[in-house]
Biopython code that builds the backbone (N, CA, C, O; Angstrom):
import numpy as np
from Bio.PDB.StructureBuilder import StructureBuilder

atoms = [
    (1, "UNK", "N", (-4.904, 5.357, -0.546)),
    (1, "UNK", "CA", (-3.681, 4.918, -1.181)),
    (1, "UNK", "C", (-3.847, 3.448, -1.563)),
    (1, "UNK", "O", (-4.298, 2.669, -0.724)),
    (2, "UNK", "N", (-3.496, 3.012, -2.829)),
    (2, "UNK", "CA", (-3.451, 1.772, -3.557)),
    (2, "UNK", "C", (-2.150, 1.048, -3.029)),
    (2, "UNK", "O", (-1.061, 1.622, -2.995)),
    (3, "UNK", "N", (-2.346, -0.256, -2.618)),
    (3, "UNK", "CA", (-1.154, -0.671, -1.618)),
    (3, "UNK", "C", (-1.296, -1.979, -2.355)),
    (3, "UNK", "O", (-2.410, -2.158, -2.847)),
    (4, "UNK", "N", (-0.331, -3.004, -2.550)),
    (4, "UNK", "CA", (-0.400, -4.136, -2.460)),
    (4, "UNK", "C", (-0.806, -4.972, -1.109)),
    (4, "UNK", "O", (-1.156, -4.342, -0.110)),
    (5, "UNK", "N", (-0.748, -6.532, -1.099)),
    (5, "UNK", "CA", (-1.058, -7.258, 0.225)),
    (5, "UNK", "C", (0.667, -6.891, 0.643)),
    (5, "UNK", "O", (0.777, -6.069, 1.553)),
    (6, "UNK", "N", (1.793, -7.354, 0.137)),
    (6, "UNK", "CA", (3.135, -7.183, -0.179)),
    (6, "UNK", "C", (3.534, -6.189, 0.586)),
    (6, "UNK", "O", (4.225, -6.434, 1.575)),
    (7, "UNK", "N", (3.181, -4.941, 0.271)),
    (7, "UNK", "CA", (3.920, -3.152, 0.850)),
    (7, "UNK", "C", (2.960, -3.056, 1.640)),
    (7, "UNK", "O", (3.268, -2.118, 2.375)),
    (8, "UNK", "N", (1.880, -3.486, 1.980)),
    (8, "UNK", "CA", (1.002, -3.348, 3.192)),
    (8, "UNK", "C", (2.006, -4.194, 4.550)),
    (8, "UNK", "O", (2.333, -3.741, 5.647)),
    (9, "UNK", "N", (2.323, -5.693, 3.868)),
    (9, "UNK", "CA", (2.719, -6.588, 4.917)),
    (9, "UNK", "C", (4.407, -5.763, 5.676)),
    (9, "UNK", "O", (4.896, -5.850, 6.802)),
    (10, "UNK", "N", (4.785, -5.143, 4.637)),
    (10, "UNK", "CA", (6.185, -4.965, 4.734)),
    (10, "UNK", "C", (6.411, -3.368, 5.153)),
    (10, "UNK", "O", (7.505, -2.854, 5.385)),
    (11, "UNK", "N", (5.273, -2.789, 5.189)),
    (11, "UNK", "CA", (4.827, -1.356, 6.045)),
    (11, "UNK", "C", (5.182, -1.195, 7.256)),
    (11, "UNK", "O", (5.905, -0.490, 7.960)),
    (12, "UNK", "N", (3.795, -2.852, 7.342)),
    (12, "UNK", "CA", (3.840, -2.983, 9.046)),
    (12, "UNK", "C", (5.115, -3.369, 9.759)),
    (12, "UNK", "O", (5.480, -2.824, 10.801)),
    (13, "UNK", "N", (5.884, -4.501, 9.042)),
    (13, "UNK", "CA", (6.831, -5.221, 9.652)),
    (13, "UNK", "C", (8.320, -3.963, 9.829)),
    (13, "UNK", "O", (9.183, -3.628, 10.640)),
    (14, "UNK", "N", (8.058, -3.795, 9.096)),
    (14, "UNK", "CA", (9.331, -1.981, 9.079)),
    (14, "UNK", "C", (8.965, -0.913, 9.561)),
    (14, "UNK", "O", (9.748, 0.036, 9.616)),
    (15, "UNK", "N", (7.583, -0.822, 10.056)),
    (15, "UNK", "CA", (7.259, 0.314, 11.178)),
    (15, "UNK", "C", (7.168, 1.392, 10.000)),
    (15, "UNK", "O", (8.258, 1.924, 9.787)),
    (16, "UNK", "N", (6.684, 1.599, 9.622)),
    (16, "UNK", "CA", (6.288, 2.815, 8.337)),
    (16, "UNK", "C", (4.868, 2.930, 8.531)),
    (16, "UNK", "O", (3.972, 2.140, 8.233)),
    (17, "UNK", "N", (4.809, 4.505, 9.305)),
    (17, "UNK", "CA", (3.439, 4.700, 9.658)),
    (17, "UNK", "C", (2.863, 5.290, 7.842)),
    (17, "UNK", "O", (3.473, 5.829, 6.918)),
    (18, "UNK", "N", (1.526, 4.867, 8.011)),
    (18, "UNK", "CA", (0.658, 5.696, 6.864)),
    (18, "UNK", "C", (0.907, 7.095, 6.531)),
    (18, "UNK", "O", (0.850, 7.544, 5.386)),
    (19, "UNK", "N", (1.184, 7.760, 7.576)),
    (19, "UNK", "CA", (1.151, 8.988, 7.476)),
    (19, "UNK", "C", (2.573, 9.694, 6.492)),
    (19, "UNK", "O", (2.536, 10.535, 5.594)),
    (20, "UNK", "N", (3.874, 8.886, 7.153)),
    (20, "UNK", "CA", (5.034, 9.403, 6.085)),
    (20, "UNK", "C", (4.906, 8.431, 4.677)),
    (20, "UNK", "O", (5.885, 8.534, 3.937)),
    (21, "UNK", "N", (4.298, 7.907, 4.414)),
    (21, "UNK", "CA", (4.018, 7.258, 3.257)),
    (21, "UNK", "C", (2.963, 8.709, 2.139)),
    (21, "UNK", "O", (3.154, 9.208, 1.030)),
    (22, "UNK", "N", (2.072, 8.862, 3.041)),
    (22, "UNK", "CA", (1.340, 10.135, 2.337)),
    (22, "UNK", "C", (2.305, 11.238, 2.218)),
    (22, "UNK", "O", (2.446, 11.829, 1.147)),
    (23, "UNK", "N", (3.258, 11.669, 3.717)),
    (23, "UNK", "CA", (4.446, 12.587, 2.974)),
    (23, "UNK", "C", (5.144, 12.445, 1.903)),
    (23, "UNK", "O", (5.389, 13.422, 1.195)),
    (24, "UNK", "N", (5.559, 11.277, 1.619)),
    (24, "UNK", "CA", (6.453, 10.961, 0.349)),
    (24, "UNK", "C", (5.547, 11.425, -0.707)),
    (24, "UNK", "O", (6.187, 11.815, -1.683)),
    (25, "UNK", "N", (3.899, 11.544, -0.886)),
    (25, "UNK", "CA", (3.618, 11.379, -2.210)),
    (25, "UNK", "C", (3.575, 13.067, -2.624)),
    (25, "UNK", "O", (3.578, 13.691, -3.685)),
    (26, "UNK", "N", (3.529, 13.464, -1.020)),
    (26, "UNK", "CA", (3.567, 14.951, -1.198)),
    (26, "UNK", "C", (4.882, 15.643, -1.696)),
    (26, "UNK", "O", (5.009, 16.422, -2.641)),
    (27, "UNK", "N", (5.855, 15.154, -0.802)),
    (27, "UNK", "CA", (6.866, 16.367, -0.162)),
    (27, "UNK", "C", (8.174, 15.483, -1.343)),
    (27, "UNK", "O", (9.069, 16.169, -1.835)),
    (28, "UNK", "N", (8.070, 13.801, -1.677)),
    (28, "UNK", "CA", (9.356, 12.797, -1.870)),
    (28, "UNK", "C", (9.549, 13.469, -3.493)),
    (28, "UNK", "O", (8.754, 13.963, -4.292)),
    (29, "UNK", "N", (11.288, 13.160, -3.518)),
    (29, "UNK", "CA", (11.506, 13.490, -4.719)),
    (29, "UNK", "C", (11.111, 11.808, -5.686)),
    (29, "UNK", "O", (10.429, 11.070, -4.976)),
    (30, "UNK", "N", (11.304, 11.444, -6.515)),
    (30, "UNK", "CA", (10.576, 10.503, -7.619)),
    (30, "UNK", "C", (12.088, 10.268, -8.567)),
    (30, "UNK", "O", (12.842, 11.150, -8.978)),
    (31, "UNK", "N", (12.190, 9.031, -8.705)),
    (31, "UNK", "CA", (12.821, 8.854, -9.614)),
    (31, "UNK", "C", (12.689, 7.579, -10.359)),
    (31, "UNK", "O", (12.368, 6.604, -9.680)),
    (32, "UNK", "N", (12.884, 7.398, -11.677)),
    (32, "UNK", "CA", (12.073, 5.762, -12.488)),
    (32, "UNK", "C", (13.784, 4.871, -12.259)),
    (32, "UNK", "O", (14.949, 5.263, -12.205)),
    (33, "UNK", "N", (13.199, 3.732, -12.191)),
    (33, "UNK", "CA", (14.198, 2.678, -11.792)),
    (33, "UNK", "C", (14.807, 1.935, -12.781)),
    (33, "UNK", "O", (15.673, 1.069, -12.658)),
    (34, "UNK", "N", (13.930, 2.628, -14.401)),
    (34, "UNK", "CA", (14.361, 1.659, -15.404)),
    (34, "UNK", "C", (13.887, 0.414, -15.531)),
    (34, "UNK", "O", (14.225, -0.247, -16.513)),
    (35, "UNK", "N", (13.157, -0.037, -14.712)),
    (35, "UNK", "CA", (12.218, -1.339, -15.064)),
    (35, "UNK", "C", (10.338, -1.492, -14.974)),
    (35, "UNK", "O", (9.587, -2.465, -14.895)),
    (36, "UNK", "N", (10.051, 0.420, -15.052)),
    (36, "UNK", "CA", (9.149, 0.273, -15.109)),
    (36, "UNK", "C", (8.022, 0.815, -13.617)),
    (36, "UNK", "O", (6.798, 0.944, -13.616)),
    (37, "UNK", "N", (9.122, 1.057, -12.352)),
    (37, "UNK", "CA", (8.414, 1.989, -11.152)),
    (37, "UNK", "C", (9.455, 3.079, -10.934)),
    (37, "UNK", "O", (10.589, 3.290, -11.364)),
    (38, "UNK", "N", (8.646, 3.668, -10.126)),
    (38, "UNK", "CA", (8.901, 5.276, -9.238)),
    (38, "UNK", "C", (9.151, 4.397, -8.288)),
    (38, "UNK", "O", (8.590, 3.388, -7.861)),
    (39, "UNK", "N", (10.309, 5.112, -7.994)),
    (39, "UNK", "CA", (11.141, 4.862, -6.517)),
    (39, "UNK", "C", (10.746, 6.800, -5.786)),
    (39, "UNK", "O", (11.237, 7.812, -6.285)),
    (40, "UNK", "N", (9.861, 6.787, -4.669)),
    (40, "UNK", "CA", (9.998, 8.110, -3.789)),
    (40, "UNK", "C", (10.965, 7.737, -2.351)),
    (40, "UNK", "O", (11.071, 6.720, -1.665)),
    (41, "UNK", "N", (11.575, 9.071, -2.293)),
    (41, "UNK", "CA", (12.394, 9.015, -1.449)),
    (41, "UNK", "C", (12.493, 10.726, -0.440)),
    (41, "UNK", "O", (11.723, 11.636, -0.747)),
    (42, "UNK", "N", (13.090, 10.826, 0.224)),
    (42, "UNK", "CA", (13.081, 12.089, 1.044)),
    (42, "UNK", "C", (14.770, 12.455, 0.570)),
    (42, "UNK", "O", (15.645, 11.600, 0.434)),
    (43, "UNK", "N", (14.985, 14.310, 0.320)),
    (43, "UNK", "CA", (15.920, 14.588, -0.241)),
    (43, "UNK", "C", (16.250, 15.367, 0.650)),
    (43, "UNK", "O", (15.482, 15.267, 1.606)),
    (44, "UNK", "N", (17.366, 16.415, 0.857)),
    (44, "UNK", "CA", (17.226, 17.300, 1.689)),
    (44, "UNK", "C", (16.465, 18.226, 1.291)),
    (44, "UNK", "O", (15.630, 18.535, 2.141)),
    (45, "UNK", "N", (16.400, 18.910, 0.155)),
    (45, "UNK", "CA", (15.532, 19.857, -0.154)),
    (45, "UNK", "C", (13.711, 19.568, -0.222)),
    (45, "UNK", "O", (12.842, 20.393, -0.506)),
    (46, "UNK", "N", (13.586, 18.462, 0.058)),
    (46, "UNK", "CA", (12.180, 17.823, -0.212)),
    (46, "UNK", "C", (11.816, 17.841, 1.838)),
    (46, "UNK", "O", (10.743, 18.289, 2.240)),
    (47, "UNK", "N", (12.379, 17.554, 2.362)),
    (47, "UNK", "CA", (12.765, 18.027, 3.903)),
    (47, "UNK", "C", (12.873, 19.155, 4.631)),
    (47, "UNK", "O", (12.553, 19.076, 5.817)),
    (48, "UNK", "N", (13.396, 20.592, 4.036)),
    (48, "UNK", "CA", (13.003, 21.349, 4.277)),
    (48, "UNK", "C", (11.641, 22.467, 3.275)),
    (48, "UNK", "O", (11.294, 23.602, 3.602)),
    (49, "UNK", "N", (10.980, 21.432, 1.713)),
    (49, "UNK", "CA", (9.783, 21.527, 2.118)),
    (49, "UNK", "C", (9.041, 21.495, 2.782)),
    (49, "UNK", "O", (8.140, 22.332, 2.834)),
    (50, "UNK", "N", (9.165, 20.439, 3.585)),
    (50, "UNK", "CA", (7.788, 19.779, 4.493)),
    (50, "UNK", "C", (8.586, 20.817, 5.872)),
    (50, "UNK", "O", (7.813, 21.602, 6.420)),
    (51, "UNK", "N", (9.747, 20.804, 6.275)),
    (51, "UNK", "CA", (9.735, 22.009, 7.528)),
    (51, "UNK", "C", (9.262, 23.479, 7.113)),
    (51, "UNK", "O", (9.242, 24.131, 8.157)),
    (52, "UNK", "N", (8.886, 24.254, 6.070)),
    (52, "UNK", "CA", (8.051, 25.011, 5.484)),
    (52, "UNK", "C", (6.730, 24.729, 5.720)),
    (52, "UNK", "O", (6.064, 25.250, 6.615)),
    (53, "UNK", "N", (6.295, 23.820, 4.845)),
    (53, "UNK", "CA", (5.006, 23.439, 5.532)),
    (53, "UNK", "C", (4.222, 22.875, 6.838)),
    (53, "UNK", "O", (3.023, 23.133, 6.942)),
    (54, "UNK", "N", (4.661, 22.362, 7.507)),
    (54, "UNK", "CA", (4.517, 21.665, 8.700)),
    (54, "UNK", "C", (5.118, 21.901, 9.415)),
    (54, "UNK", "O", (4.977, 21.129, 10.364)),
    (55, "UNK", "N", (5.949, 22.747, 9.597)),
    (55, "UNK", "CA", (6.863, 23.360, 10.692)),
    (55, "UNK", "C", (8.293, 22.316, 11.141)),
    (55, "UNK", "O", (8.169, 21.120, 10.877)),
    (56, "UNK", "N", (9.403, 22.707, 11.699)),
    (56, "UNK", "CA", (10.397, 22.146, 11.895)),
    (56, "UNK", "C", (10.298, 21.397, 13.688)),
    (56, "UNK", "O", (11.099, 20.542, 14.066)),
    (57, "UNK", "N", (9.346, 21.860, 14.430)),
    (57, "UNK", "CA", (9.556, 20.990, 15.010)),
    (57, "UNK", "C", (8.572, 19.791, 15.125)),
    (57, "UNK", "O", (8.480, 19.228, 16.217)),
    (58, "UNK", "N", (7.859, 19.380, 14.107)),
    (58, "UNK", "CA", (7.070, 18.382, 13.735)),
    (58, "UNK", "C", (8.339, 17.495, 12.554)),
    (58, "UNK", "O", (8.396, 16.267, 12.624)),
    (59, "UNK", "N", (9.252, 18.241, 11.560)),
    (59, "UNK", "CA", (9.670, 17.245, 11.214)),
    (59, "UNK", "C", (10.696, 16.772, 11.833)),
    (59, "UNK", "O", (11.080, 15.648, 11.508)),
    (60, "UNK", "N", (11.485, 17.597, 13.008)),
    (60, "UNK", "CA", (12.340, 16.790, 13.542)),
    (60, "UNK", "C", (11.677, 15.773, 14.709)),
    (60, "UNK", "O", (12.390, 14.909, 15.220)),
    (61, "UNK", "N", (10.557, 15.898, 15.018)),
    (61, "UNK", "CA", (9.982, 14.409, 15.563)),
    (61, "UNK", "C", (9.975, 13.311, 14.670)),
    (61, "UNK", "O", (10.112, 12.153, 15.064)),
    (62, "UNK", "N", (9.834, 13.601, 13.579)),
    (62, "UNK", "CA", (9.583, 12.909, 12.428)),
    (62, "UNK", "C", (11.096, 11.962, 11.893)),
    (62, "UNK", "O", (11.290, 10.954, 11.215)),
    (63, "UNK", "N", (11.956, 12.952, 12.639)),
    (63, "UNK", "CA", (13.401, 12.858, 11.608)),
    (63, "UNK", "C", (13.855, 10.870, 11.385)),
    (63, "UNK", "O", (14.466, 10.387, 10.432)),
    (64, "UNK", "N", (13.250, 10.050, 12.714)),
    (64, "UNK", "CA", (13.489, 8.876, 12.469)),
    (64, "UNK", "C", (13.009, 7.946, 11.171)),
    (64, "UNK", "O", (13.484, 6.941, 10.642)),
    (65, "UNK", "N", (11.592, 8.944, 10.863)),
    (65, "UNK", "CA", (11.360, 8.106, 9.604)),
    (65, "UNK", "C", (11.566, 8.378, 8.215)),
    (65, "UNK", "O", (11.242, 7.566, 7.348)),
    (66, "UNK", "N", (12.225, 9.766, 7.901)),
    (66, "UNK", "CA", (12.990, 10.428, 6.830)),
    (66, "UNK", "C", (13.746, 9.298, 6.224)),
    (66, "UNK", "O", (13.953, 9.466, 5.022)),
    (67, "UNK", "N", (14.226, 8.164, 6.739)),
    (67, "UNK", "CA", (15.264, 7.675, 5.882)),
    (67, "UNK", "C", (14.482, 6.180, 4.718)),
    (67, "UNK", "O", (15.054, 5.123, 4.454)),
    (68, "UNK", "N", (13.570, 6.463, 4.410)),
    (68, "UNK", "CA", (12.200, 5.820, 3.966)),
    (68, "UNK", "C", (12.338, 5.577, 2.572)),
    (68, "UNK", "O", (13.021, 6.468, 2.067)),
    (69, "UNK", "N", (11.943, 4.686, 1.711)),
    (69, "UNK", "CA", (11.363, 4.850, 0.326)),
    (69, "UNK", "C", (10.087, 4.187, -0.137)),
    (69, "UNK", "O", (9.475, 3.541, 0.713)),
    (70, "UNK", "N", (9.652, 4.245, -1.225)),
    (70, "UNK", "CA", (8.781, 3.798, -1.366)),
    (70, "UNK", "C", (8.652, 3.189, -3.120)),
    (70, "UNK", "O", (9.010, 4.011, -3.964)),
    (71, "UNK", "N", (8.279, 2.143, -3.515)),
    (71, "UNK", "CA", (8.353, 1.673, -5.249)),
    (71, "UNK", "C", (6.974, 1.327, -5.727)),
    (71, "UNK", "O", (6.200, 0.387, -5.545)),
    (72, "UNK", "N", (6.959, 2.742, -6.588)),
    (72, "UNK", "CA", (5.452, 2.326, -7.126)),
    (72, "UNK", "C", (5.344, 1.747, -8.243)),
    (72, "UNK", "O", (6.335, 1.074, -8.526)),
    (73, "UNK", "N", (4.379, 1.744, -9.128)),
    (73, "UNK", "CA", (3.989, 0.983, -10.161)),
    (73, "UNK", "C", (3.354, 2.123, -11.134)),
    (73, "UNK", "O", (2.804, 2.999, -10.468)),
    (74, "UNK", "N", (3.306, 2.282, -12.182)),
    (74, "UNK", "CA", (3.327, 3.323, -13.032)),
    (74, "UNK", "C", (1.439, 3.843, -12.965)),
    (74, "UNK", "O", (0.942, 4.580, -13.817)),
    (75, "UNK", "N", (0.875, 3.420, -12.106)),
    (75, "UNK", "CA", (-0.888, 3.826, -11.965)),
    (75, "UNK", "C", (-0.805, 3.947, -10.520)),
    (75, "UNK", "O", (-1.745, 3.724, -9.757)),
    (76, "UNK", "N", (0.423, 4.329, -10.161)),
    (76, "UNK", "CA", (0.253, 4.549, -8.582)),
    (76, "UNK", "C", (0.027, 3.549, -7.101)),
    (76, "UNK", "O", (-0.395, 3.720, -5.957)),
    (77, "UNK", "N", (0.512, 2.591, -7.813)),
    (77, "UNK", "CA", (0.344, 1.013, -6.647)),
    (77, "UNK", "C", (1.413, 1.161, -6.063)),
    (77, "UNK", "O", (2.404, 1.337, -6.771)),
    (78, "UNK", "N", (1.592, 1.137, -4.411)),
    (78, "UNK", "CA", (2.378, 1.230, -3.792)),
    (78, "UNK", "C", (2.919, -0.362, -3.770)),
    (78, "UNK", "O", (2.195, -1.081, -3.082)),
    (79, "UNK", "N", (4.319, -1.197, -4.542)),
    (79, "UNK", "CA", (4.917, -2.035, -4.409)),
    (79, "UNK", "C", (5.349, -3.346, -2.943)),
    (79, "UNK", "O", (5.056, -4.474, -2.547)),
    (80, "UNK", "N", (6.595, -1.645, -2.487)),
    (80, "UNK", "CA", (6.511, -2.308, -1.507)),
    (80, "UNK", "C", (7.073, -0.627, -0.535)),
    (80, "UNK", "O", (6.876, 0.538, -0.881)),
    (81, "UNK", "N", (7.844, -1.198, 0.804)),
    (81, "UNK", "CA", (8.387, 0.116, 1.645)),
    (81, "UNK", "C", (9.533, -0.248, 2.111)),
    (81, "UNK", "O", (9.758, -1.383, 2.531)),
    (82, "UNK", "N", (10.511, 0.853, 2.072)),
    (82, "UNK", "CA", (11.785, 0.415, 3.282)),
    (82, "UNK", "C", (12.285, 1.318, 3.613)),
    (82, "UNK", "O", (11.902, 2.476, 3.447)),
    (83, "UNK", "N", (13.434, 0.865, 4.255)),
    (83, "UNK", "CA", (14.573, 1.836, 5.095)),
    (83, "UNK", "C", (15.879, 2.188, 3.700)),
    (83, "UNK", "O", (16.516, 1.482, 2.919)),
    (84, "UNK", "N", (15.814, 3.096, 3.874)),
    (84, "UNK", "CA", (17.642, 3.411, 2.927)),
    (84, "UNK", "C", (18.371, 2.650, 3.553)),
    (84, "UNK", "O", (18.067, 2.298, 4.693)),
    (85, "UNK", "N", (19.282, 2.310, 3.057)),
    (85, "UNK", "CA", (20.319, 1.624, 3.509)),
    (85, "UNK", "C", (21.558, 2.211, 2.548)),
    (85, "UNK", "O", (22.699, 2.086, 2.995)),
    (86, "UNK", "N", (21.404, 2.742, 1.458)),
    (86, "UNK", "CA", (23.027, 3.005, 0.501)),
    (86, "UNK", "C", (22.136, 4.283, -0.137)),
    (86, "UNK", "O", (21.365, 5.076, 0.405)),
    (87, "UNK", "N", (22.573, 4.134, -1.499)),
    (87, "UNK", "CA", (22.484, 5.539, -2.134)),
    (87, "UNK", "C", (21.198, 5.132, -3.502)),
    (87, "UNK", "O", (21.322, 4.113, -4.182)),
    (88, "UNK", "N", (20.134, 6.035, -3.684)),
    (88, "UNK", "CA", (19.687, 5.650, -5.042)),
    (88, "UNK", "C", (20.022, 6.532, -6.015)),
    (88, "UNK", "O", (19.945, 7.761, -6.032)),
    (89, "UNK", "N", (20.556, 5.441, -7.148)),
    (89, "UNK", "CA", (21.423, 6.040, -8.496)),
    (89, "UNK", "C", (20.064, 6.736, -9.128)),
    (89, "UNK", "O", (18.906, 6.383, -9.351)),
    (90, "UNK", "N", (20.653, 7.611, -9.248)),
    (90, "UNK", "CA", (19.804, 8.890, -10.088)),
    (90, "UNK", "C", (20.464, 8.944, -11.652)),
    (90, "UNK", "O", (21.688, 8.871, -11.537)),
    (91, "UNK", "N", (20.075, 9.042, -13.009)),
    (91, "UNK", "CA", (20.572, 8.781, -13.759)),
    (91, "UNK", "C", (19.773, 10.060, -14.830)),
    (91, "UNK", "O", (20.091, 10.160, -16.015)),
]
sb = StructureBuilder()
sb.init_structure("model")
sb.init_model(0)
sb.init_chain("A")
sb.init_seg("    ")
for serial, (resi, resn, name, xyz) in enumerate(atoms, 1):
    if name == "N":
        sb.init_residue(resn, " ", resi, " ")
    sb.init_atom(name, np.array(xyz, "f"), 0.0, 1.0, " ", f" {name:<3s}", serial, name[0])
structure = sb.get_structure()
């Protein structure tokens, strides 16, 4: 995965293991922000993908880091990472 120094530094400091970062690129729904990145995020239906695939009691261990996003760059550079905090406008 193509990371900045930036979404690397801000990975670590927010506790965002590697691993749900690779879920998002799998399982996250995608949406453009209008200035040019993909915002991935976990949906409910993108959630009980991954409990399909990986079983449900792996994602409810998981369930603390579901509330995640991620802003890429249109060649796939991971920006930066965070926590949800409100709602992303879908348009």
């Amino acid at each position: 995965m193509n990371m900045t120094y930036h979404a690397g530094a801000r990975s670590q400091q927010r506790g965002i293991p590697p691993f749900i970062l690779d879920c998002l690129d799998n399982f996250g729904e995608e949406v453009y922000d209008g200035h040019g990145a993909i915002i991935r995020y976990f949906t409910r239906v993108s959630r009980r993908k991954m409990e399909r695939e990986l079983g449900r009691d792996l994602v409810s261990k998981l369930a603390q880091y579901l509330n995640i996003y991620k802003v890429e760059n249109h060649d796939g550079t991971v920006i930066t990472t965070g926590h949800l905090t409100k709602r992303i406008n879908r348009k």
